[in-house]
Structures are given as C-alpha cells and as structure tokens.
C-alpha positions as CSV (number, residue, x, y, z in Angstrom):
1,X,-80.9,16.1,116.0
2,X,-82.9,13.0,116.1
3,X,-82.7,11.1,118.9
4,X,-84.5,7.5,118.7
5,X,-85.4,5.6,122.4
6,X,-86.6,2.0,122.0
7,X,-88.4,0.1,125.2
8,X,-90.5,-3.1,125.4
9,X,-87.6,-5.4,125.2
10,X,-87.1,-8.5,127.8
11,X,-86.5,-12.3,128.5
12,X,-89.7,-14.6,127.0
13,X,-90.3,-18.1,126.1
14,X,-90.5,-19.7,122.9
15,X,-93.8,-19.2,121.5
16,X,-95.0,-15.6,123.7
17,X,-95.2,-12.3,122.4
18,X,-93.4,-8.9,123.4
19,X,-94.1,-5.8,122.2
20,X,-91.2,-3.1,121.3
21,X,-92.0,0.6,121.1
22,X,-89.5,3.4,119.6
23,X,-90.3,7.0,120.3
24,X,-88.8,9.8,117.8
25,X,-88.1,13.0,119.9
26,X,-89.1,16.1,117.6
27,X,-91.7,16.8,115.3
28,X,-92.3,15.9,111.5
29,X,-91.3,12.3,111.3
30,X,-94.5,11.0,110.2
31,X,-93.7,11.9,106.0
32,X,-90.2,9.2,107.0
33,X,-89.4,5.8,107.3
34,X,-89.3,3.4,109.9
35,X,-87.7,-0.1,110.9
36,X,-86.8,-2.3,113.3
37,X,-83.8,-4.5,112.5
38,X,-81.9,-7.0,114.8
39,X,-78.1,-8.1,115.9
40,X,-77.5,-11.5,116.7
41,X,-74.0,-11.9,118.7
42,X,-71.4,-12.6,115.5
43,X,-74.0,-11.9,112.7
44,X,-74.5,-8.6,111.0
45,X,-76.9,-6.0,111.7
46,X,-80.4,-7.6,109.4
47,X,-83.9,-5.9,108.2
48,X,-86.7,-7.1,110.4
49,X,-89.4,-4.8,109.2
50,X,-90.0,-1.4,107.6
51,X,-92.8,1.2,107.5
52,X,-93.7,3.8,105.3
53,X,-95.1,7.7,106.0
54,X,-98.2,6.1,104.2
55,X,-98.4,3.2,106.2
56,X,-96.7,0.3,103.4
57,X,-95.1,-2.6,105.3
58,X,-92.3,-4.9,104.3
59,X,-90.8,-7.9,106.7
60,X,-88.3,-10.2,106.3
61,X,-89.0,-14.3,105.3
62,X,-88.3,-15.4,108.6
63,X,-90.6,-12.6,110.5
64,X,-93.8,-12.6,108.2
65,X,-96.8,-13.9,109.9
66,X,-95.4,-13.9,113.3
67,X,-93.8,-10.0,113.6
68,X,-96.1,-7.0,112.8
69,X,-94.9,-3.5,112.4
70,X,-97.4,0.1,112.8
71,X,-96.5,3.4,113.9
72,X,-98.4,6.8,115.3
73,X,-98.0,9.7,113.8
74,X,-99.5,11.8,116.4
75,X,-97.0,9.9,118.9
76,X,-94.2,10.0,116.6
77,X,-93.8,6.3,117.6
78,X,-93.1,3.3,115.7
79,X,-94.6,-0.4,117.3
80,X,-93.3,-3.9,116.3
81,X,-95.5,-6.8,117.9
82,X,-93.9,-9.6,118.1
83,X,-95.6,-13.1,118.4
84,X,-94.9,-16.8,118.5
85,X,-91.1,-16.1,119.3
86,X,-88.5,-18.4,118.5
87,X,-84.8,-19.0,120.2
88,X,-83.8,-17.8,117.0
89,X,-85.1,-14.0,117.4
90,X,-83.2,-14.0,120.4
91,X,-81.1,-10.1,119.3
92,X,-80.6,-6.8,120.0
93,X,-83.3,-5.5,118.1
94,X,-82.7,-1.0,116.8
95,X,-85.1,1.5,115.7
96,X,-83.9,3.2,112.3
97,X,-85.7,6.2,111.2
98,X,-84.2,7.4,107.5
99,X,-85.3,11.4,106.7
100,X,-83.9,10.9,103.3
101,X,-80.9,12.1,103.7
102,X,-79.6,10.2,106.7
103,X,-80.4,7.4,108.6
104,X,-80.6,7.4,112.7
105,X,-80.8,4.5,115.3
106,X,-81.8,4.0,118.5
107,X,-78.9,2.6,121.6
108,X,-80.8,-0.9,120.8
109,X,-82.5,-3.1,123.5
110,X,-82.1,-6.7,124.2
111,X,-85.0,-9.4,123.1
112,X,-83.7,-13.4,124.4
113,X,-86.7,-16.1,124.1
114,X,-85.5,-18.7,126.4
115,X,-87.1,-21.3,128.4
C-alpha cells in the first residue's frame, strides 16, 4: 500500500516562497510518476506539475516560471518550490504518485498567500 504524506504547507504573502515536500513510504517509486496538483474551494481538483522516473517536467500556464518541481530518489521524495505566490494559488495543494496501474494521493495540506 502506498501511503503519500505531504508537509511544507502554510499562510504567506503575495510575492514569498514556500516549499512543499511529499514523502512516499516504501521502496521502488523512483521508475513512477509524480505531481502536485491543487483544490481551490468550489473549483475542481487541477494539474500543477508532474515529474517523471527520468526526471522530465511539465507545469501548468499559470505555474511556469514561478513553481518548480524535483524529486529524490534515494528519499523517495517529491519537492515543489514555490515562488512569487499569488492570492490566486491560495489551495489545498496533493501529492499523486501513479505506478501505472493506479494512482495514489496524499490527505492534502493547505497553501493561503494573504497579506
């Protein structure tokens, strides 16, 4: 059983940086892809970025330049840096890990960029 457990998540202003983390319990991930996507209260569930086992990125419009996505292997742990923040990132932002056959998620934590 996979088991996802994101941290790193918090209250910031507009225009500072956080830094969410999502640790995979287990061994083996590193061949599977990653993401981080994000829930705004009354919108749906949207991509915010995605890695590859071999390391290829992909963001969505309204992240690129400003979000950054890695992961380590050895740590089985996937990293989304997150700069100039806007009011408008303001979610609950989830881990996904997909092992081609199913996809998992983590319980979700809170990001709110607020003055």
């Amino acid at each position: 059983q996979v088991q996802l457990v994101e941290s790193g998540g918090g209250l910031v202003q507009p225009g500072g940086s956080l830094r969410l983390s999502c640790a995979a319990s287990g061994s083996g991930f590193r061949i599977y892809p990653m993401g981080w996507y994000r829930q705004a209260p009354g919108k749906q569930r949207e991509l915010v970025a995605t890695i590859t086992g071999s390391g290829n990125t992909n963001y969505a419009d309204s992240v690129k330049g400003r979000f950054f996505i890695s992961r380590d292997g050895a740590k089985n742990t996937v990293y989304l840096q997150m700069n100039s923040l806007k009011p408008e990132d303001t979610a609950v932002y989830y881990c996904n890990l997909y092992n081609f056959r199913s996809d998992y998620w983590g319980q979700g934590t809170q990001v709110t960029v607020s003055s």
